[in-house]
C-alpha positions, 0 to 999 in steps of 0.5 A, spaced: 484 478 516 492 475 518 497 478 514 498 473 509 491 472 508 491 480 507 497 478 502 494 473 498 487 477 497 490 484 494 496 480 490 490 477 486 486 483 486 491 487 484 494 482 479 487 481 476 486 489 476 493 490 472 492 484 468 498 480 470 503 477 475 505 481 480 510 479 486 509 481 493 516 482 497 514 478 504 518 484 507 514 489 507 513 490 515 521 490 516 520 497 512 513 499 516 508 498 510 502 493 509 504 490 503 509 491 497 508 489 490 512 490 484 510 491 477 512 491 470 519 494 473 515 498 479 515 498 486 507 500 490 508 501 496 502 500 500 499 502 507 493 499 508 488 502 513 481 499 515 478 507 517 478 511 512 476 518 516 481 524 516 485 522 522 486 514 518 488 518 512 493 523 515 497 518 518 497 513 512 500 519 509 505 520 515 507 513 514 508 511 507 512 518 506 517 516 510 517 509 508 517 509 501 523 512 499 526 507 504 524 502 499 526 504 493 527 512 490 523 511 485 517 507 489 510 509 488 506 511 495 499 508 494 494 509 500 489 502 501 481 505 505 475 501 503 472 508 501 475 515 500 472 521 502 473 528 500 477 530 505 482 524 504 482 526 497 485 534 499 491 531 504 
């Protein structure tokens, strides 16, 4: 999938799942994550993997530490994996 189509789709998922607008900030990549998305006055930090194994978990969670406050002080970090396992869940 090419980035935009990736922007596209989560942006109308995640529009549909909070029930209204969202804006992505097509910048997102300059800070070393998939996807930023604001919301009712609340930036989500999205690092999307396509594994969801522990070593993909582990390194998401590396990543998006380190990127989300470069983002905003008061970003939220979320973790996008088709499935989430208990071992992902535990780190």
């Amino acid at each position: 999938m090419t980035p935009a189509a990736f922007e596209a789709t989560a942006s109308r998922l995640l529009a549909e799942w909070f029930g209204a607008p969202v804006h992505a900030d097509r910048a997102a990549r300059s800070h070393g994550v998939d996807l930023i998305v604001e919301h009712d006055r609340t930036l989500f930090v999205i690092e999307c993997k396509q594994a969801s194994d522990s070593a993909a978990v582990a390194s998401a969670i590396t990543q998006i530490k380190t990127a989300a406050p470069n983002v905003h002080r008061k970003a939220v970090p979320v973790i996008a994996v088709p499935f989430m396992g208990d071992v992902g869940k535990r780190l």
